[in-house]
C-alpha positions in Angstrom: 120.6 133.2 -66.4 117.1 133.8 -64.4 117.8 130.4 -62.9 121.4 131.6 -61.4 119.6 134.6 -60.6 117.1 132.8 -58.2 119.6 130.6 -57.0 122.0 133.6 -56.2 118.6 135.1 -54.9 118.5 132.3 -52.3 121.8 132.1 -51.2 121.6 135.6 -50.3 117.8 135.0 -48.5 119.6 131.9 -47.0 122.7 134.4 -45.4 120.2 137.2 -44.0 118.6 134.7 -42.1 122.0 133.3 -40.2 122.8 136.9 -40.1 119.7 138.1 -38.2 120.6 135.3 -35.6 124.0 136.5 -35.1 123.4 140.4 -35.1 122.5 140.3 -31.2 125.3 138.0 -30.7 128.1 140.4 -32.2 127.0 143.2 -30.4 126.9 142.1 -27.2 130.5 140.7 -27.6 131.8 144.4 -28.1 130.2 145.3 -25.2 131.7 142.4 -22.7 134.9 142.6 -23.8 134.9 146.5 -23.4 133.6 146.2 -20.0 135.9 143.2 -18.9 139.0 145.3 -20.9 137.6 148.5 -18.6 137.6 146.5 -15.4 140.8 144.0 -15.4 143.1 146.9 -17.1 145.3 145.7 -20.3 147.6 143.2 -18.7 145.1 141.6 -16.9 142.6 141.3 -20.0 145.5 140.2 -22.1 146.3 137.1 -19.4 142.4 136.4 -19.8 142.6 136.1 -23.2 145.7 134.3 -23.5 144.3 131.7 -21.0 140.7 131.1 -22.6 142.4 131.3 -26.0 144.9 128.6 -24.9 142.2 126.7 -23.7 140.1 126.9 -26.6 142.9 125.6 -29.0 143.2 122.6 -27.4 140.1 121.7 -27.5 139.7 123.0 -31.2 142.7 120.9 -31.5 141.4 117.4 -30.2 137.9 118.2 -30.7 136.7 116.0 -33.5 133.9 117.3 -36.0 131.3 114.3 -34.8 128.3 116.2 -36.8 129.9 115.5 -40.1 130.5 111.7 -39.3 126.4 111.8 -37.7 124.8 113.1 -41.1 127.3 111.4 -43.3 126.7 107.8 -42.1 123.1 108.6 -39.9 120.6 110.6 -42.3 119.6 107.5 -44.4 118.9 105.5 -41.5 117.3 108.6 -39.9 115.0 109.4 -43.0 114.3 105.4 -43.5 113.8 105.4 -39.5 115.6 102.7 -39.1 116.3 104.0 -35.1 118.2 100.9 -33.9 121.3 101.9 -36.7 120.7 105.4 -36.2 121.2 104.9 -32.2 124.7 103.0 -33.0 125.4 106.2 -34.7 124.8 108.6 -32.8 126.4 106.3 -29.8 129.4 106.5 -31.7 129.0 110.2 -32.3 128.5 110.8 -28.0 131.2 108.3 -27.2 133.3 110.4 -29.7 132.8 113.7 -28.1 133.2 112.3 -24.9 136.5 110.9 -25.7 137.9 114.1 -27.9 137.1 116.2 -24.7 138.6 113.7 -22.5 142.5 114.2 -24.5 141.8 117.6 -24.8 141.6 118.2 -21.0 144.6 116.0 -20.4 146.5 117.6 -23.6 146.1 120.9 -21.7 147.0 119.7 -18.1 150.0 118.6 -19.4 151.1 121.3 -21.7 150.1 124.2 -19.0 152.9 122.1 -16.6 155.4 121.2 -18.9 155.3 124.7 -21.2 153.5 127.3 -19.1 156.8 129.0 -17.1 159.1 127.7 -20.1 157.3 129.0 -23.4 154.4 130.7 -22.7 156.0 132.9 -19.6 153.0 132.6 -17.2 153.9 132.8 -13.8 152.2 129.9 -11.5 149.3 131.6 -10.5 148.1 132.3 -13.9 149.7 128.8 -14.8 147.0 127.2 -11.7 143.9 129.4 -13.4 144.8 128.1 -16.5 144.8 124.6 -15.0 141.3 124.9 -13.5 139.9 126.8 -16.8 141.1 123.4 -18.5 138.6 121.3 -16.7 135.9 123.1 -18.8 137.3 121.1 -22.3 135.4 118.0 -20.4 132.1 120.1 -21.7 133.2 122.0 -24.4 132.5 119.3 -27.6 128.8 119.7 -28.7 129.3 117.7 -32.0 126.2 115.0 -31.8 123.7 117.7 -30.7 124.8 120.2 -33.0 124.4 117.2 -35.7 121.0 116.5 -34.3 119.8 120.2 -34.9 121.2 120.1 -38.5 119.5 116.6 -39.3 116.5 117.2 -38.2 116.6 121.2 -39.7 116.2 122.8 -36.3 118.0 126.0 -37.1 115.8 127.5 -34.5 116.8 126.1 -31.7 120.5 126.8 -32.7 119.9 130.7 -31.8 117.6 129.8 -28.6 120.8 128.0 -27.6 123.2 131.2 -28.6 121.0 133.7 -27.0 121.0 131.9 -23.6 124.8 131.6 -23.5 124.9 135.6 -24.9 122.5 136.2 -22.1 124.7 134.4 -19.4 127.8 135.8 -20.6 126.9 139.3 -20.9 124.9 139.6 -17.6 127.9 138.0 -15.8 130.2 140.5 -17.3 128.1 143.5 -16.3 128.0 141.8 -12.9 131.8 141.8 -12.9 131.7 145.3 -14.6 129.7 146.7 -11.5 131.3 145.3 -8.8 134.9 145.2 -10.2 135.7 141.6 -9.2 138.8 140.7 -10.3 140.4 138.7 -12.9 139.6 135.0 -11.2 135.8 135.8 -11.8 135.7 136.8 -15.5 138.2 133.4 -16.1 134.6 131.7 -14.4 132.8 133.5 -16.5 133.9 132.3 -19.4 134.5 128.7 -18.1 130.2 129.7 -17.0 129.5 130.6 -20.7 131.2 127.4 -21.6 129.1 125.2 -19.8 125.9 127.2 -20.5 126.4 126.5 -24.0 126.9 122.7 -23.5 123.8 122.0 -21.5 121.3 124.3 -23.6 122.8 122.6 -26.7 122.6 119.1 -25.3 118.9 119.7 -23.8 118.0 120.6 -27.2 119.7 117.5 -29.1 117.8 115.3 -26.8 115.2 116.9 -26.7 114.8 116.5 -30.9 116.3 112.9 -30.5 113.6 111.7 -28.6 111.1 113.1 -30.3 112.1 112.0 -33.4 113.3 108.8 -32.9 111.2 108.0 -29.4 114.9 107.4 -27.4 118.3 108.4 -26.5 120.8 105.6 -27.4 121.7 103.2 -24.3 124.6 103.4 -22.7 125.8 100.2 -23.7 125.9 101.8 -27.7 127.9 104.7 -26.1 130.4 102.9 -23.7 131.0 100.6 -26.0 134.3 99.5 -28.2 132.5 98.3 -31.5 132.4 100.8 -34.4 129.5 100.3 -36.1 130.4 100.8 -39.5 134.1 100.8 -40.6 135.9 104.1 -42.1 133.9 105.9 -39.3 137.1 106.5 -37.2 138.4 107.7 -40.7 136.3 110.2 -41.2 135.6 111.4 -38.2 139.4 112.3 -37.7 139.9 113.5 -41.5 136.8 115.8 -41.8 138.4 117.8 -38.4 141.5 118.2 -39.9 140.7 121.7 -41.6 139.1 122.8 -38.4 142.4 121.8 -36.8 144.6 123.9 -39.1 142.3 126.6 -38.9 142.5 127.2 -34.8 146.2 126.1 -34.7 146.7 129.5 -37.6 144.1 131.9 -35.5 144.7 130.8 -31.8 148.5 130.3 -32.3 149.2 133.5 -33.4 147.6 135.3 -30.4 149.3 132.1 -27.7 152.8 133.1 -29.4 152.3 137.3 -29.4 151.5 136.8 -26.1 154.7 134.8 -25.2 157.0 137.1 -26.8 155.7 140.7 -27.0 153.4 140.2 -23.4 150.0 140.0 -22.9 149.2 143.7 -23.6 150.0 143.1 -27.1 148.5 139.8 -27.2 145.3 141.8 -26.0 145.9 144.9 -28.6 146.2 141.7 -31.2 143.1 139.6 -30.1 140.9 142.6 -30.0 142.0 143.5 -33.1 141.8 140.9 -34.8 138.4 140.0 -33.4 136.8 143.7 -34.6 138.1 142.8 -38.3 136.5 139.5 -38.3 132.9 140.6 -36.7 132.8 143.4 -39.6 133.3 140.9 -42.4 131.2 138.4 -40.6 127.8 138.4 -42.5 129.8 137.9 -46.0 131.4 134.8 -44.0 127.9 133.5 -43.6 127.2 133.2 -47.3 129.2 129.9 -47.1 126.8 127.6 -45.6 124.5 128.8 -48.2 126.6 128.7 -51.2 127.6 125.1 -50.5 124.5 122.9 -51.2 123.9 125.1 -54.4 127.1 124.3 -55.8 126.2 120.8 -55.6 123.1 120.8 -57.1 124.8 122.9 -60.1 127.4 120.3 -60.5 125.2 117.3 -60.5 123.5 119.3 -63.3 126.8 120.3 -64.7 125.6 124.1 -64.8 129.5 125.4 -64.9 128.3 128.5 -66.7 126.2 129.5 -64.0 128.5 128.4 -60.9 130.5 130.9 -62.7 128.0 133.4 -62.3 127.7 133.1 -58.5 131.1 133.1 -57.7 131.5 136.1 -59.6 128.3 138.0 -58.2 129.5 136.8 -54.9 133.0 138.7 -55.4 130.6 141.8 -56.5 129.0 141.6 -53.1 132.4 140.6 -51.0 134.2 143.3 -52.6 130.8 146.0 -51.3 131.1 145.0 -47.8 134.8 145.3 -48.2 134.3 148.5 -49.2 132.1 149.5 -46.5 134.7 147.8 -43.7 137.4 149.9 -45.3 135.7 153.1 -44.4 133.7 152.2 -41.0 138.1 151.4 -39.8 139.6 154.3 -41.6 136.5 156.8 -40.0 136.2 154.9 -36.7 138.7 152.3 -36.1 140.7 154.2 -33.2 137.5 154.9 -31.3 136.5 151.3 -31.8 139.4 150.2 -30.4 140.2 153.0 -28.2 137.2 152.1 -26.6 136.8 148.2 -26.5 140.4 148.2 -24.8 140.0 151.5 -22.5 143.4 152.7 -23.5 144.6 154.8 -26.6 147.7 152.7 -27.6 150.0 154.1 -30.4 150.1 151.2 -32.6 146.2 150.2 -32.3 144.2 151.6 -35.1 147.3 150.0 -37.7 147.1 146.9 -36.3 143.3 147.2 -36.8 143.7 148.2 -40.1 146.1 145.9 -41.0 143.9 142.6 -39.8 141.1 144.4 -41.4 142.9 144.0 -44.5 143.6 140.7 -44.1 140.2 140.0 -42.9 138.4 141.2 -46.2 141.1 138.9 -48.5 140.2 135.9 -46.5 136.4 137.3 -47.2 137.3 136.5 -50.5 137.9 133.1 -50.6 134.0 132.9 -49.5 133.2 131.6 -52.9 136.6 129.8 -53.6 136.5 127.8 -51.0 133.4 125.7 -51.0 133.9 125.5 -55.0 137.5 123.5 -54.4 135.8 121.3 -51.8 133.2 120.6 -54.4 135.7 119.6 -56.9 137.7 117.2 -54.8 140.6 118.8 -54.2 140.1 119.6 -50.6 143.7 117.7 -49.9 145.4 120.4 -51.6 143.9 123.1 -50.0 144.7 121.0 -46.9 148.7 120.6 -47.8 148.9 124.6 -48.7 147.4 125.6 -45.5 149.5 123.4 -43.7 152.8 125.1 -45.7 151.5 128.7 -45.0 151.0 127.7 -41.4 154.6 126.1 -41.4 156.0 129.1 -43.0 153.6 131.6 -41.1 155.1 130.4 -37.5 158.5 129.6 -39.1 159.2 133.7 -39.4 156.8 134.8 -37.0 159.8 135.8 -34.1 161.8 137.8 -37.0 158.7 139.9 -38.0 157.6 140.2 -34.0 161.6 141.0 -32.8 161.7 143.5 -35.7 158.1 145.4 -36.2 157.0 144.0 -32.7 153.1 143.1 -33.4 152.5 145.4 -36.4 155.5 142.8 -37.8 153.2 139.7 -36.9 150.0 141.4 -38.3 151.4 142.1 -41.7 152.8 138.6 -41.8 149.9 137.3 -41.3 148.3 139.1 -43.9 151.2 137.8 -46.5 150.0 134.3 -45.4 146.1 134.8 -46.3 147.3 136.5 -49.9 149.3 133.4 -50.6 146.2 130.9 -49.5 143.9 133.5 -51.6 146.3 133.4 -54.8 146.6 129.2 -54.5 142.6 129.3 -54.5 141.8 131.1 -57.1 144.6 129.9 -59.4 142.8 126.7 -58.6 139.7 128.1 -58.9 140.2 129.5 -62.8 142.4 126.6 -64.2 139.6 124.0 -63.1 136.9 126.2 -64.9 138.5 127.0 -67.5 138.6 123.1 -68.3 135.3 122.9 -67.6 133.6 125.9 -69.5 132.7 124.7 -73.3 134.8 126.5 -75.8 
């Protein structure tokens, strides 16, 4: 057991690390969406995040998860340094974020003409901002560079590249705060924030791929038709369908509020929603950590002692739950009271309700990456899809009858349902594998 013990021991060491680099980060997000809540008024905050969220779906939507297809099929070539097979990689990996961001920014052209006075109710001058804001999905994939900082273990230069964009974003907003501009500016703000992000990240993927590998790829590898090795296309488009589901189930939601209760709601909803998730974040960050050991455990079929992670894990998810639960119940309508600039009458239980639902989904942190290690990521795939089905399929009965209190508690029946398929999978598969 002292071997779990250190394993558990780094896992946790692992998660304080990505938390430290994300503690600036969540604080000054409170702070710019209070001030830009403060300045624009509810409506006007609720259109802004109704427009950057729709944006942002599409290009979660089309964006493909080129990282995963760079260190699946480039790390052996990288580590042999073998840079000519590495480049058509990579090549591949630009031309694919190129081309993602490229549908994504006509996918959301076409969708603001064809459904943005029909379905989502904007009028056409929030229908035109939302058109420009769409230009920004040409700049908004940062797949190969993010894949270069992971290959060559460049963590570092991930928060560099977070800080700056936190920096720009939040002096921006303050700008905005100050001089009460209007809602046009904080839509370039975010479209600013957006763009910072792709150019730090990118200076810093070339900057690593040069360095490491003495060039960029040419831009015949990138222009070019030929895939250098075959499944890549494969791959690439089946490793981003769980990203997919994931921003169609938390973008949706807010899109759909928005087009049926109004974007005061929408805004009630987002911020919500967004407080529950930034207080459960650091047990979120236990997964990139949890992952790799799982492997090794497997490949040394320690079942026994993946056992005893998972279940320390819950011991430490079910803490910060704990702690959540009574920072919302003490503080949650001055949170929100605050971050919004109004007192609304349904706020804190909205807030309390998606705080709920954030600490289950908190507690698939050790379920998750365990399934995916198994091999049964497809069925995790299929029952998300069916709770996402169901999940929109009854979303106007619970909104037309409990408004957005109705849409919060249904989507807290969704995440017990993925939680319950999870860990049923979860215990049957180890109880198979635990000797008798």
């Amino acid at each position: 057991m002292t071997s779990t013990s250190s394993v558990f021991s780094r896992i946790m060491g692992n998660t304080a690390l990505l938390i430290s680099s994300r503690i600036i980060n969540a604080i000054c997000s409170f702070i710019y969406v209070a001030w830009a809540a403060q300045t624009l008024g509810l409506a006007n905050f609720g259109y802004l995040l109704l427009v950057t969220t729709f944006v942002s779906l599409i290009c979660d939507v089309t964006h493909l998860q080129s990282w995963q297809c760079l260190l699946h099929y480039g790390t052996s070539f990288f580590e042999k340094k073998e840079f000519s097979k590495f480049h058509d990689i990579l090549g591949f990996c630009i031309r694919s974020d190129f081309i993602s961001g490229l549908i994504g920014f006509l996918v959301s052209i076409t969708l603001v003409y064809f459904l943005g006075s029909s379905v989502l109710h904007w009028s056409p001058d929030i229908q035109m901002k939302a058109f420009l804001c769409s230009v920004t999905i040409l700049c908004m994939n940062t797949g190969w560079s993010t894949g270069i900082l992971r290959l060559c273990n460049k963590f570092k230069y991930v928060t560099c590249y977070e800080l700056i964009t936190t920096t720009v974003r939040t002096t921006a907003t303050y700008i905005g705060f100050v001089r009460h501009y209007t809602l046009d500016y904080f839509l370039f703000v975010w479209c600013l924030t957006q763009l910072t992000m792709f150019v730090s990240c990118t200076f810093f993927g070339v900057y690593l791929t040069k360095k490491f590998t003495g060039s960029m790829p040419a831009p015949r590898l990138i222009f070019s038709l030929k895939t250098p090795l075959q499944g890549m296309w494969k791959y690439n488009v089946n490793t981003s369908i769980n990203q997919i589901l994931e921003a169609v189930f938390l973008q949706g939601a807010t899109l759909a509020i928005g087009s049926y209760l109004g974007p005061k709601d929408a805004a009630v909803y987002r911020v919500a929603r967004q407080i529950g998730n930034g207080l459960v974040k650091p047990a979120q960050l236990m997964i990139p950590s949890l992952y790799p050991e799982f492997i090794k455990m497997r490949d040394k079929e320690d079942w026994p002692g993946v056992k005893h992670i998972i279940n320390k894990t819950f011991g430490v998810v079910l803490g910060v739950s704990s702690l959540v639960l009574l920072i919302v119940y003490f503080f949650g309508q001055d949170i929100i009271s605050y971050m919004l600039h109004q007192k609304t009458t349904y706020g804190f239980s909205v807030l309390f309700i998606l705080c709920c639902n954030s600490i289950i989904n908190i507690l698939m942190v050790p379920l998750e990456p365990y399934i995916i290690m198994i091999g049964k990521v497809s069925n995790l795939l299929k029952i998300r899809i069916s709770v996402i089905f169901l999940y929109f399929s009854l979303l106007g009965i619970f909104m037309s009858t409990w408004g957005v209190i109705g849409s919060s508690v249904e989507i807290i029946l969704s995440s017990i349902i993925l939680f319950a398929f999870c860990f049923h999978t979860f215990n049957s598969d180890m109880k198979k594998r635990l000797p008798k």
